[in-house]
N, C-alpha and C positions, 0 to 999 in steps of 0.2 A: 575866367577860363581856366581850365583843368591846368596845373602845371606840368601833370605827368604826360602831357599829348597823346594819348593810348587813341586807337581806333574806338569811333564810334558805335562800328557794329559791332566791334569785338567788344567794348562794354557791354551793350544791349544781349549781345547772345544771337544775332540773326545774321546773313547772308548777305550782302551787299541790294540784291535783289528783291530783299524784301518787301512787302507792301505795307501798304498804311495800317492795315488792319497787325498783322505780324509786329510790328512796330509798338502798336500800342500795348499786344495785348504783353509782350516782352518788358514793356516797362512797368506797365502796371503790379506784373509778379517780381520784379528787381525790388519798386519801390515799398512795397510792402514787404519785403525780406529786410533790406537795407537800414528800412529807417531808424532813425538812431531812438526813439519808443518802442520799437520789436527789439533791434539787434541790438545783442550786449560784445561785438564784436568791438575792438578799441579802433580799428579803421574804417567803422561803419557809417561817421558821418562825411568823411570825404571820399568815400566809395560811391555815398549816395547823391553828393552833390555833379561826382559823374554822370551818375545815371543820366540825371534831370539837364544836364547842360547835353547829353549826346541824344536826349529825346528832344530836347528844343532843337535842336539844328535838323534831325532827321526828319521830323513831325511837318515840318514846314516845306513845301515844293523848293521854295528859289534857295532858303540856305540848303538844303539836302544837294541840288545842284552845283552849286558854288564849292562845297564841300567834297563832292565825287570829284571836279575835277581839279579844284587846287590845295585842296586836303585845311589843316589848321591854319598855314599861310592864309588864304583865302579866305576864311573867313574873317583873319585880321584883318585884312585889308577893304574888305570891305564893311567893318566898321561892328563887327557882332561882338557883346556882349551878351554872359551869362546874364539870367534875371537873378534876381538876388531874393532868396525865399529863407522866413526866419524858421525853417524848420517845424512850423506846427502839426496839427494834427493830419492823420492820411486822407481823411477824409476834405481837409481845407484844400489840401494840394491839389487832390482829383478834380475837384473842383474847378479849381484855376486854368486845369487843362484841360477837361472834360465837360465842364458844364454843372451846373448845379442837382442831376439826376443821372450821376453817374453810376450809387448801388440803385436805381430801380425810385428814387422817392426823389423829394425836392428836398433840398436843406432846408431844414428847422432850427427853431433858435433852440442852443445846447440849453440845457440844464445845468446846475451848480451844485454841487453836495455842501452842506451848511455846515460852519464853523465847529470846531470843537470848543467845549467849555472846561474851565479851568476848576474844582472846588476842594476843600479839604477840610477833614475830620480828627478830630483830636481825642485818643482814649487813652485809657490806663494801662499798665502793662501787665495786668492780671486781664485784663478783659481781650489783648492781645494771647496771649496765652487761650483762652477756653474759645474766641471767637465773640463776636459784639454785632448784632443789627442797630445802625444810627440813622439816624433821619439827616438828611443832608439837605440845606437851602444853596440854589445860588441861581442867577438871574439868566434867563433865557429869551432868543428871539424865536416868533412862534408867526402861523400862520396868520396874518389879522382874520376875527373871528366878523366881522362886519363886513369886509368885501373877498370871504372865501381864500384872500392870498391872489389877487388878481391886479389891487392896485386902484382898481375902479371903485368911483360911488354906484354903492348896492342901484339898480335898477339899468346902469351902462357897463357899458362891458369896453376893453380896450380894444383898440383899430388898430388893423394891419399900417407899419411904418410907414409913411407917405415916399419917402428919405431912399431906402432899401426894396422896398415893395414886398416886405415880410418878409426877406429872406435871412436879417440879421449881419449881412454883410454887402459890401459896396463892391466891384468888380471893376480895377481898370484896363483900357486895349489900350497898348502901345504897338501903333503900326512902324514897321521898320519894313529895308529890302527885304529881311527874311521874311516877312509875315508879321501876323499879329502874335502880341504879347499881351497875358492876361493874370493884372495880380488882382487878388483878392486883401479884402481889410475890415475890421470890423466899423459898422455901422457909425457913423458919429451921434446921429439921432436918436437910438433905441438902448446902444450900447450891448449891438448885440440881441435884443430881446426880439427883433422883429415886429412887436407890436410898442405902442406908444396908449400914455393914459391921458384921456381927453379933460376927463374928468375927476381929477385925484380923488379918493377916499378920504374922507377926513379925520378918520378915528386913524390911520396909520400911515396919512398926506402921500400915498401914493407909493410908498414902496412895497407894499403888501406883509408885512410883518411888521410886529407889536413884540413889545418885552414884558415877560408877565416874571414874574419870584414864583419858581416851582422848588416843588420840596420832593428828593428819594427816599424811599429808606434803603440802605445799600448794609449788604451784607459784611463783615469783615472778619474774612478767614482765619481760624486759628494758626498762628505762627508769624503770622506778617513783619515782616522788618518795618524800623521808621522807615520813614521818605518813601517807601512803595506806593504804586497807585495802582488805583483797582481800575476798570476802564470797563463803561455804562453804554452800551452800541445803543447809537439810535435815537438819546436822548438829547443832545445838544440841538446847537442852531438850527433852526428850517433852512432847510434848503433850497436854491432859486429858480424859480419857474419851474417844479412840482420834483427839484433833486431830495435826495437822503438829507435828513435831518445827522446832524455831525455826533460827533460821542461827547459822554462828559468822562473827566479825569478827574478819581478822587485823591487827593496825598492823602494817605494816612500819619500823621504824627504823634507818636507814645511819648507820652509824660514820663519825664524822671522820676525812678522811683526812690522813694526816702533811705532806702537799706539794699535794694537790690540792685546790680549792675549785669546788660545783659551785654553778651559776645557771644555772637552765632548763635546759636540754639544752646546753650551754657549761660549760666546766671552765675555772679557772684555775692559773696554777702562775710561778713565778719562776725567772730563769737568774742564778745570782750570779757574776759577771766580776771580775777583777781591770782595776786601770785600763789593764794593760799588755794583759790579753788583751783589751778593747776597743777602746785602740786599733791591736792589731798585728793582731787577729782571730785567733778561736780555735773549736777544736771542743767543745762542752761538751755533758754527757749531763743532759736533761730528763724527770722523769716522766710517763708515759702512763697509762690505764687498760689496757695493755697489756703496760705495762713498760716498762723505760728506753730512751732514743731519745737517737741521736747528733744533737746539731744544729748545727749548721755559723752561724757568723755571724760577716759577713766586718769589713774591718778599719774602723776607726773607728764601732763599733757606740757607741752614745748610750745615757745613762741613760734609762729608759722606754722605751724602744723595745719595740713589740709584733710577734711573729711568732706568725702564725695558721697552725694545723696542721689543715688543712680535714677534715673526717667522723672528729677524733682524740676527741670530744665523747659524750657520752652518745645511745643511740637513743633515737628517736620511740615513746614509748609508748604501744605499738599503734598504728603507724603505719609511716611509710616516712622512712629516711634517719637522721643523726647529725646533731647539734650539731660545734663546732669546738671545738680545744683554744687558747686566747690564751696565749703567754709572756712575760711582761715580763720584760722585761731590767732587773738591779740592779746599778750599778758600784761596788763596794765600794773605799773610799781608807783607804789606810792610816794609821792610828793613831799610829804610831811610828816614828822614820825614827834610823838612824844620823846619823854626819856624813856618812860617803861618801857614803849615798844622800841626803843633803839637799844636797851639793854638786852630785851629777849632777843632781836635780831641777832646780837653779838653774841649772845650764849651761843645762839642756834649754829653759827656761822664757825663755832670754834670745834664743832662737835661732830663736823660734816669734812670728809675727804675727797681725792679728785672722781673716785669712781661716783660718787653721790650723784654728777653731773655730765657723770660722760654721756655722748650720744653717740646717737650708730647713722646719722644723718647731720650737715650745716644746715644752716639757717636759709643761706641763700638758695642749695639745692631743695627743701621744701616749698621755698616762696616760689621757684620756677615749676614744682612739682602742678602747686594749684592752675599755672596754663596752659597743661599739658592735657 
């Protein structure tokens, strides 16, 4: 029972006087405003359990009496309990208090929308870049093709539930002083389905679907992030007793690539120099998502130093324009030196002053330059 003891009519919206018909038709526009599937109201599910407990006392002759004249008291005392409903759909509800042809039809057994499926594709990151069609396997339930998705051997067809009488669900009356109480529950027999199969199908023993290996070819958009998934409507699971087939989800996942590293829509990549081709300047070839690229860097090029290769970057996914390509510069010193060359080192080194080396940049502010 309600804790807040509000008036019944003032819940409902009608008059003390109201008639049966007034009655219903007030609850029926409450309990489809209310219900916590319509309302995203945060009080909507114990608003609505009002409704349903001030419609079960008015609905009924002896509680709506008992109730006029000794209010919530009285119906404690005479022994009334709320029914207790898990909330499902408005159509079950109406049901329960209406009758199984309360929009106009009889209840029919729902339908199911069918599983989604899980797949994923593995590309390069050049092929990320310009965009890739792949062919995609992966395992699906599908309509059996030998008994149409019915469940029956081809030549019978399935019978209405002996159990339910096709309606998919079982209806109990609990009579009390106040009247009858009426819950609904699904079928045990049919599960639901309203019909039962007499005679399973034997190529898919009776459930009506079969798993076949089907193959997509799915498109994948230029710029894709890893781990993105692309999403296939319509393709997954059949769905039960004649719902939507479910989606497939593809992951995409891009292979690391040997020289290139990507962040956002920005690629990185290193130029490895000798100290001599640093500082006399040299041409050295860099990897693109294109392919290799001659880059020029002139003479007394600096460890860290970044050169940006503007729109050399991955495209805007689904969008407009490229990222940039950043190249650090690496000046690699050698390990191992003869005498000769240790001798020329020291000539060179005695022959050279501090402006020889000064910089108009550090090292660390170029290395944060490349993440900017």
């Amino acid at each position: 029972m309600a804790t807040t003891q509000r008036d019944y009519y003032e819940l409902l919206g009608v008059p003390r006087t109201a008639d049966e018909g007034t009655i219903k038709k007030a609850f029926r526009g409450l309990a489809r405003t209310l219900h916590p599937d319509v309302s995203e109201a945060p009080d909507a599910e114990e608003r609505f359990r009002e409704v349903v407990e001030a419609y079960e006392v008015l609905s009924k002759p002896e509680a709506r009496e008992l109730y006029d004249r000794y209010g919530h008291a009285g119906l404690r005392g005479g022994g009334f309990t709320p029914t207790s409903f898990d909330l499902g759909s408005l159509s079950d509800l109406f049901s329960a208090f209406f009758g199984d042809d309360v929009f106009g039809v009889a209840a029919r057994p729902r339908s199911a929308r069918g599983a989604d499926v899980g797949a994923e594709v593995e590309i390069e990151l050049a092929e990320a870049a310009t965009g890739v069609t792949r062919e995609v396997p992966f395992p699906v339930t599908v309509a059996c093709a030998t008994c149409g998705g019915s469940g029956a051997e081809p030549g019978t067809e399935p019978v209405s539930c002996p159990t339910c009488g096709g309606r998919g669900h079982l209806q109990q009356v609990s009579r009390t002083v106040f009247g009858e109480f009426v819950r609904s529950q699904t079928c045990p027999g049919c599960n639901g389905a309203g019909q039962v199969v007499e005679r399973p199908c034997l190529n898919c023993e009776g459930s009506g679907r079969t798993v076949e290996e089907r193959t997509l070819e799915v498109e994948v958009p230029p710029g894709i992030h890893h781990g993105q998934q692309i999403r296939i409507s319509g393709e997954g699971h059949a769905g039960v007793l004649g719902g939507r087939a479910g989606d497939v989800y593809v992951q995409v996942s891009i292979k690391p690539h040997p020289r290139l590293v990507r962040e956002g829509n920005d690629v990185f990549c290193t130029a490895d120099l000798t100290m001599t081709e640093a500082a006399l300047g040299t041409t050295t070839s860099v990897p693109t998502l294109e392919g290799d690229l001659e880059l020029q860097l002139e003479p007394g090029t600096q460890p860290g130093d970044v050169r940006v290769l503007r729109g050399k970057g991955m495209p805007v996914l689904q969008g407009f324009g490229r990222g940039d390509q950043r190249v650090l510069v690496n000046v690699q010193i050698p390990r191992r030196l003869s005498d000769e060359q240790r001798r020329l080192l020291e000539q060179f080194g005695g022959t050279v002053d501090e402006d020889t080396y000064r910089q108009d940049e550090g090292f660390f502010d170029k290395l944060k330059s490349a993440f900017r």
